[in-house]
C-alpha positions in Angstrom: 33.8 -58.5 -78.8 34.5 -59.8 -75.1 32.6 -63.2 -75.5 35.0 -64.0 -78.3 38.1 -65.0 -76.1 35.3 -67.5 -73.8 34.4 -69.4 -77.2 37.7 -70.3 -78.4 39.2 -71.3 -75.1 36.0 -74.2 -75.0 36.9 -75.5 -78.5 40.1 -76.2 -77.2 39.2 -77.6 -74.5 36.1 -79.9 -76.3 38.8 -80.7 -78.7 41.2 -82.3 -75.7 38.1 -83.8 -74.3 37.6 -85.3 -77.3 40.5 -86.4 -78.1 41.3 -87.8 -74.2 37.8 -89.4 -74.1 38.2 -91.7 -77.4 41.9 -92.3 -76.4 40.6 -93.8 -73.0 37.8 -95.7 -74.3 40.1 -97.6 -77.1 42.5 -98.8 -74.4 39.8 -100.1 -72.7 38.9 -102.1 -75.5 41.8 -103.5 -76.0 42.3 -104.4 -72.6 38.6 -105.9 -72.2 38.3 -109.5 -72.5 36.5 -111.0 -75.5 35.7 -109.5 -79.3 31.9 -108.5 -78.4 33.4 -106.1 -75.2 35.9 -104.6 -77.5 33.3 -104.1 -80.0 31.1 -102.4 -77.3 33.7 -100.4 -76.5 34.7 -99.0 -79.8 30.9 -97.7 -80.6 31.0 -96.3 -77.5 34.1 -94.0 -77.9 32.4 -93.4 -81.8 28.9 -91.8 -80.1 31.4 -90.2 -77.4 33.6 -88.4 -80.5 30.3 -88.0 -82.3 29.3 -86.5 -79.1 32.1 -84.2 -78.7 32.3 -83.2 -82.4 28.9 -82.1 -82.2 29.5 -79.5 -79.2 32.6 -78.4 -80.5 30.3 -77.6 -83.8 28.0 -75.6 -81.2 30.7 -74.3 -79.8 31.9 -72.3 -82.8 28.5 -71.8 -84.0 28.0 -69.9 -80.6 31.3 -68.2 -81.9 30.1 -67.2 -85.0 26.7 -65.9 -83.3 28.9 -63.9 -80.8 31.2 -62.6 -83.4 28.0 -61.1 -85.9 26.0 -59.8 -82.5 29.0 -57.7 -80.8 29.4 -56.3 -84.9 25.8 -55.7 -85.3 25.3 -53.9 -81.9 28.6 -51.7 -82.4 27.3 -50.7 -85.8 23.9 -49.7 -84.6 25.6 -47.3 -81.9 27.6 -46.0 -84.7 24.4 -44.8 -86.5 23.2 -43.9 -83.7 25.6 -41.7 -82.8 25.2 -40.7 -86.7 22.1 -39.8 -86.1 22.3 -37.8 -82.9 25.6 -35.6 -84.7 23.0 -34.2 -86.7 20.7 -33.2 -84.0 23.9 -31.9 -82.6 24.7 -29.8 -85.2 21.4 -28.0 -84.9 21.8 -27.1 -81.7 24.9 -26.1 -81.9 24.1 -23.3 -84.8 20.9 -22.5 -82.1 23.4 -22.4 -79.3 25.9 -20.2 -81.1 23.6 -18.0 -82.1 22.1 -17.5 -78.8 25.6 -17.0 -77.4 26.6 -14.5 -79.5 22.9 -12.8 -78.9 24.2 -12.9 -75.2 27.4 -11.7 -75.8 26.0 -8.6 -77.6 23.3 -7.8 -74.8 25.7 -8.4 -72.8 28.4 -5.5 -74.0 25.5 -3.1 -75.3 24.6 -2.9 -71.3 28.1 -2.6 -70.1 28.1 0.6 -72.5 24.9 1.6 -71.6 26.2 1.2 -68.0 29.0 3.5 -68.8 26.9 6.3 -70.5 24.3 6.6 -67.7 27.6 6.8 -65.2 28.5 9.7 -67.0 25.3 11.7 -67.8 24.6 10.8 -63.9 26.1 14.2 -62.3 24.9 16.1 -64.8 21.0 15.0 -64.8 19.9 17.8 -62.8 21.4 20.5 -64.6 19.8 19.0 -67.6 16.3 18.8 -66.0 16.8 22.7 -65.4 18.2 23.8 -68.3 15.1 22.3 -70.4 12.2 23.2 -67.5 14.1 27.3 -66.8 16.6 28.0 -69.0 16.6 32.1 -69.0 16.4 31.7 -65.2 19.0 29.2 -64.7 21.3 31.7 -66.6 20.1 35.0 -64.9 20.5 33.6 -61.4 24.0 33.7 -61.6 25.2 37.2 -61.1 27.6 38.3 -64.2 28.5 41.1 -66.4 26.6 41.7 -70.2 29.7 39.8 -71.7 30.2 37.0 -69.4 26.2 36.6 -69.6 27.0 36.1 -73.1 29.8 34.0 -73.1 28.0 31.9 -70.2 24.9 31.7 -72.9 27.1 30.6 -75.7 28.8 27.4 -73.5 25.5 26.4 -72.3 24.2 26.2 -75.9 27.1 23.9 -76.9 26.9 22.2 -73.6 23.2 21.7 -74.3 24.4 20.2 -77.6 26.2 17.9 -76.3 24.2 17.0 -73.4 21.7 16.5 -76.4 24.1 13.7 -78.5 24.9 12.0 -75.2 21.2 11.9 -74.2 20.6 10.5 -78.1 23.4 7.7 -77.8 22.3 6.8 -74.3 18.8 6.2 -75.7 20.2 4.3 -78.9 22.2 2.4 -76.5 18.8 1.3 -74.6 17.1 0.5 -78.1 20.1 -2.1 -78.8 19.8 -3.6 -75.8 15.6 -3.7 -76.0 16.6 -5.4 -79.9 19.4 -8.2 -78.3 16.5 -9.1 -75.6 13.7 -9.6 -78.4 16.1 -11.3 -80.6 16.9 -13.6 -78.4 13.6 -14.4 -77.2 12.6 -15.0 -80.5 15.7 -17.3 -80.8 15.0 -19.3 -77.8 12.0 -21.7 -78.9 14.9 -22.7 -81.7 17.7 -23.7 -78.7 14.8 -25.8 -77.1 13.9 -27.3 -80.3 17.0 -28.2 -81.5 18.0 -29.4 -77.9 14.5 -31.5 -77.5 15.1 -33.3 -80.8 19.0 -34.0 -79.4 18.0 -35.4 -75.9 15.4 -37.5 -77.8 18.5 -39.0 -79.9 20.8 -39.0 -77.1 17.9 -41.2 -74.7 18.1 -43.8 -77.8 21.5 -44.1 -78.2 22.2 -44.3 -73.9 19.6 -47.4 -74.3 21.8 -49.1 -76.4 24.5 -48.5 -74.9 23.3 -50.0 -71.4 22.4 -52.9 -73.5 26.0 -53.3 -74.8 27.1 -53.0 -71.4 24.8 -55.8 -70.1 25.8 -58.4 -72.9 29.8 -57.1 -72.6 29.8 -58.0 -68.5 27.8 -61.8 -69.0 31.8 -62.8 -70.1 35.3 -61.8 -69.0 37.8 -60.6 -71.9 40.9 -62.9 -71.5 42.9 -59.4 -71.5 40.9 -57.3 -69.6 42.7 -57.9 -66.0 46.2 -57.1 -67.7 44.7 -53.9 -69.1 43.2 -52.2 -66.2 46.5 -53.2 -64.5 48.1 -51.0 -67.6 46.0 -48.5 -66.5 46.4 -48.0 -63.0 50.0 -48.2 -63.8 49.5 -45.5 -66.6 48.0 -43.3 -63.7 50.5 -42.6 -61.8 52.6 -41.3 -64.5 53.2 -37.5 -64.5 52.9 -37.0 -68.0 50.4 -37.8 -71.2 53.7 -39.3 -73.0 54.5 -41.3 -69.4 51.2 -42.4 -69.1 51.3 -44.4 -72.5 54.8 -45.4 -72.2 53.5 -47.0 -69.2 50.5 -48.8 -71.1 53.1 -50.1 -73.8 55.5 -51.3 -71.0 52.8 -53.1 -69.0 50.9 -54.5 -72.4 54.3 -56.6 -73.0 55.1 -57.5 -69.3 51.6 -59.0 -69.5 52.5 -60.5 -72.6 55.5 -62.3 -71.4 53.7 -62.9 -68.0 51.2 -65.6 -70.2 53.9 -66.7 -72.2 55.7 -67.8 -69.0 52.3 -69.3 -67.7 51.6 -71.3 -70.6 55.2 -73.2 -70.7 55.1 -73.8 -67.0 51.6 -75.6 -67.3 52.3 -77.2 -70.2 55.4 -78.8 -68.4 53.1 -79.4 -65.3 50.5 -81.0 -67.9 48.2 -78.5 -66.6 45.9 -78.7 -70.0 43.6 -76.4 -68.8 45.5 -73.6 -67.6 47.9 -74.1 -70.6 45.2 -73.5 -72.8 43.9 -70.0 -70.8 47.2 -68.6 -70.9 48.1 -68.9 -74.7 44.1 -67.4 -75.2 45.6 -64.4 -72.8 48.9 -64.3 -74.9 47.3 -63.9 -78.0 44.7 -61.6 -77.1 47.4 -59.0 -75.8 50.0 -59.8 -79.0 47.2 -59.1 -81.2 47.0 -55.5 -82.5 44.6 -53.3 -81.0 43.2 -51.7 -84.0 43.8 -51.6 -87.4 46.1 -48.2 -87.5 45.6 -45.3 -89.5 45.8 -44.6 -93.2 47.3 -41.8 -95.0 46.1 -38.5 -93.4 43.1 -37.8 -96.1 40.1 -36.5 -93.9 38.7 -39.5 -93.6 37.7 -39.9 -89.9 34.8 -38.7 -88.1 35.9 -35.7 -86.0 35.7 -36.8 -82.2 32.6 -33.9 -81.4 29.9 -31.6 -82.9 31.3 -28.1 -82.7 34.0 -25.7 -84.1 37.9 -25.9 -83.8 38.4 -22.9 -81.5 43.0 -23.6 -81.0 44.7 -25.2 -83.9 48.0 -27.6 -83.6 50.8 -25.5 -82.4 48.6 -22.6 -81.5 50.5 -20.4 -78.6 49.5 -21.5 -75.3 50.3 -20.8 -71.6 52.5 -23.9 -71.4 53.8 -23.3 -75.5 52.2 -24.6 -79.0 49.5 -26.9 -78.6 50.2 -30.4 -79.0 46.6 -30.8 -80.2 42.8 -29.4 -81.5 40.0 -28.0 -79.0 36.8 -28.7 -80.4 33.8 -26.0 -78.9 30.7 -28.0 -78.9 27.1 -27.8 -78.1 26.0 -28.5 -74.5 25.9 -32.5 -73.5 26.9 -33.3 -77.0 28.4 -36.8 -77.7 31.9 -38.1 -78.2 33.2 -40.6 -80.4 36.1 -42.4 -81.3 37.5 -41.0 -84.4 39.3 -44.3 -84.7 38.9 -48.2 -84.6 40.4 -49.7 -81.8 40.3 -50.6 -78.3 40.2 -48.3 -75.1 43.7 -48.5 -73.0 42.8 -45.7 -70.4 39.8 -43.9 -69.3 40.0 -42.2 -66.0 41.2 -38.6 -64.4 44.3 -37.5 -65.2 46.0 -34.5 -63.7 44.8 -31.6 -65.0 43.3 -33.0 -68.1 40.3 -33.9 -66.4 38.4 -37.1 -67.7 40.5 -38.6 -69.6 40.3 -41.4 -72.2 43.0 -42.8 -74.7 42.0 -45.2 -77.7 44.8 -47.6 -79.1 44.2 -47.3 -82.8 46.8 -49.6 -83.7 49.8 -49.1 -85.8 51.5 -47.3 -82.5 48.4 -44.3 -82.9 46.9 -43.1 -80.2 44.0 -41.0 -80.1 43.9 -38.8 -76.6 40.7 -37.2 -75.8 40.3 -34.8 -72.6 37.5 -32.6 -71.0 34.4 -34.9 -70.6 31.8 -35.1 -68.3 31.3 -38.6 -68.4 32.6 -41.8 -70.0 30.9 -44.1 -71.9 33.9 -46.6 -72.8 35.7 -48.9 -70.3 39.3 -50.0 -70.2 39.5 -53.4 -72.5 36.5 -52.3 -74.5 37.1 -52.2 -78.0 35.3 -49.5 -80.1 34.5 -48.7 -83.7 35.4 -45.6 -85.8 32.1 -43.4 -84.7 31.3 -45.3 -81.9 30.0 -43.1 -78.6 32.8 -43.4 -76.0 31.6 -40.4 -73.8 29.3 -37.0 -73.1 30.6 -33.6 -72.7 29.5 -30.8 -70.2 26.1 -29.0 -70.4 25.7 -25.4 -70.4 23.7 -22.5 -70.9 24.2 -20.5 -74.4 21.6 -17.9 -72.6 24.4 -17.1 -69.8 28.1 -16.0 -71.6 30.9 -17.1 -70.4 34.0 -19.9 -71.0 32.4 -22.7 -73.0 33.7 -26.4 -72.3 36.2 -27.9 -74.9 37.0 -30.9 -76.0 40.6 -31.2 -76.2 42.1 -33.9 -78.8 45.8 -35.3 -79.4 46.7 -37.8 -81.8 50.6 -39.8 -80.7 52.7 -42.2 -82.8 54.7 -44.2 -80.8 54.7 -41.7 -78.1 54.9 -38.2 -80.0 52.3 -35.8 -80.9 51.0 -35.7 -84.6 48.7 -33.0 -86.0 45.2 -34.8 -86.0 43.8 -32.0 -88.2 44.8 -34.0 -91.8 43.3 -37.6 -90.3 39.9 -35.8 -89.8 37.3 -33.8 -91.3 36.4 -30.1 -91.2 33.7 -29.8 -89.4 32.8 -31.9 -85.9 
């Protein structure tokens, strides 16, 4: 999409040439002395605009080229992310599973813990009572009914020792079960997580390809929208930070605007020319905006929705969705667009915003690494970043993926715009 913008600004500029070259050649003719010198001169500017037509055909045929090669390659890391979602999925079944395992074996030891610390003191009493019992008893001087009574608790203490000693060892048998199961579980995870990082290798290919082909040409808006960004940074909010884009996107606009009439009053052609290019690129809408909220976009990861919209939180209802997914797996953009922000931010971590269009923003947070730069625009399903790895052998706090949808500034449930399941 970024050698678009290089393509039209040379068929404007072929077309003044053009235009400035067969101007000059006829007023030479007419100035030239004799009919065979004008005559000259007029085939001459005829092969020049011949000349000229024929690169500014080339021109837009390099256009056309450009335009079907930046569609083809996005669509290609679409399926391929397509693709690798599926391998994701697997693993993330193999990897719940195996984390629940964990969890289990985990607990079943805490209680077996607990159990032994409680049948610890009484271990040697136990140990007697089974090896001496009529002796432990008789060496314990007592009268005929205290002997009695003393006979009578020790049976129901035995008793009880007994059930405790039975849980304790049903305790170790559940823990002996979690182990095995998740042993058996195991060559599963590394399966599934084999056939992902084979998918994932793929798609990272082709995605240092588009990067190679993206920096061969400088998008006209590019400078203005990093600028956005840094500005966007600083803010100390999510709804400051994209406030700050908006304001930024239409200073820059009305910065070309003011560049293009100032060159064209200098007759600057040229720079006239760049800065409408630049105008245009930053009036033109990002994406194409979102439809009716139907469930028709891709969800953003592989997983599970583990805190709804307006779910209570530390700092109140969630403004958004947090997606649990399986370790390293990819994100995507749920929406068409282009990327206005990818960077830290505060306590969000990695962050990275998509303009959809339409005032939508889509706001993803928690990543591990980015795949998208600032200026890049992106397809619905397109791989914009990875999230964190971890180990579903080891329990613990699992890494989210943390999703907010805006419109013109506010937060939107993004639960009716996508599908069920990541």
């Amino acid at each position: 999409m970024k050698l678009l913008a290089k393509y039209g600004v040379e068929q404007v500029r072929l077309a003044r040439t053009c235009s400035s070259a067969a101007l000059s050649l006829l007023l030479l003719a007419a100035a030239a002395p004799g009919p065979q010198a004008a005559r000259q001169a007029l085939e001459q500017a005829e092969r020049d605009r011949a000349a000229q037509l024929a690169a500014q055909q080339q021109a837009a045929l390099r256009l056309r080229e450009a335009q079907a090669a930046a569609a083809r390659l996005a669509a290609e890391r679409v399926a391929a992310a397509s693709r690798l979602r599926q391998a994701e999925s697997a693993t993330a079944d193999a990897a719940a599973r195996m984390s629940a395992l964990a969890g289990q074996r985990r607990d079943a030891e805490a209680r077996l813990a607990v159990r032994a610390a409680d049948l610890a003191p009484l271990l040697p009493v136990i140990e007697r009572l089974s090896l001496f019992p009529a002796e432990t008893l008789l060496a314990v001087p007592a009268p005929p009914e205290a002997a009695l009574r003393g006979v009578l608790v020790l049976q129901g203490i035995t008793g009880e020792l007994e059930h405790e000693a039975e849980a304790l060892r049903r305790e170790q048998a559940d823990v002996a079960a979690l182990a095995a199961a998740m042993q058996e579980e195991a060559p599963r995870l590394a399966a599934a997580q084999a056939a992902q990082a084979i998918q994932a290798a793929a798609l990272d290919a082709q995605i240092q390809a588009a990067g190679q082909m993206v920096h061969a040409a400088e998008d006209m808006g590019a400078e203005a929208e990093r600028r956005a960004a840094a500005e966007a940074a600083r803010a100390d909010t999510l709804r400051g930070a994209l406030a700050a884009l908006e304001t930024e996107r239409r200073a820059a606009e009305a910065r070309a605007r003011d560049d293009a009439l100032r060159a064209g009053r200098q007759k600057h052609d040229a720079e006239a020319d760049a800065a409408r290019q630049r105008q245009l690129a930053l009036a033109r809408p990002a994406g194409p905006g979102l439809a009716e909220p139907r469930g028709q976009l891709t969800a953003p990861v592989a997983g599970t929705v583990v805190r709804s919209w307006g779910e209570a939180t530390d700092a109140g209802p969630a403004n958004g969705l947090s997606y649990q997914a399986p370790p390293s797996a990819r994100v995507v953009s749920p929406c068409g667009g282009k990327v206005v922000f990818a960077a830290p931010f505060r306590s969000y971590g990695l962050l990275l915003i998509v303009d959809c269009g339409g005032g939508y923003h889509f706001v993803l947070a928690g990543l591990d690494r980015l795949d998208a730069q600032v200026g890049s625009s992106v397809q619905a399903g397109e791989p914009v970043g990875v999230m964190p790895g971890w180990d579903p052998r080891t329990p613990g706090d699992r890494p989210a993926l943390y999703v907010e949808l805006r419109h013109d500034g506010q937060p939107v449930n993004p639960a009716p715009w996508l599908r069920a399941r990541g």
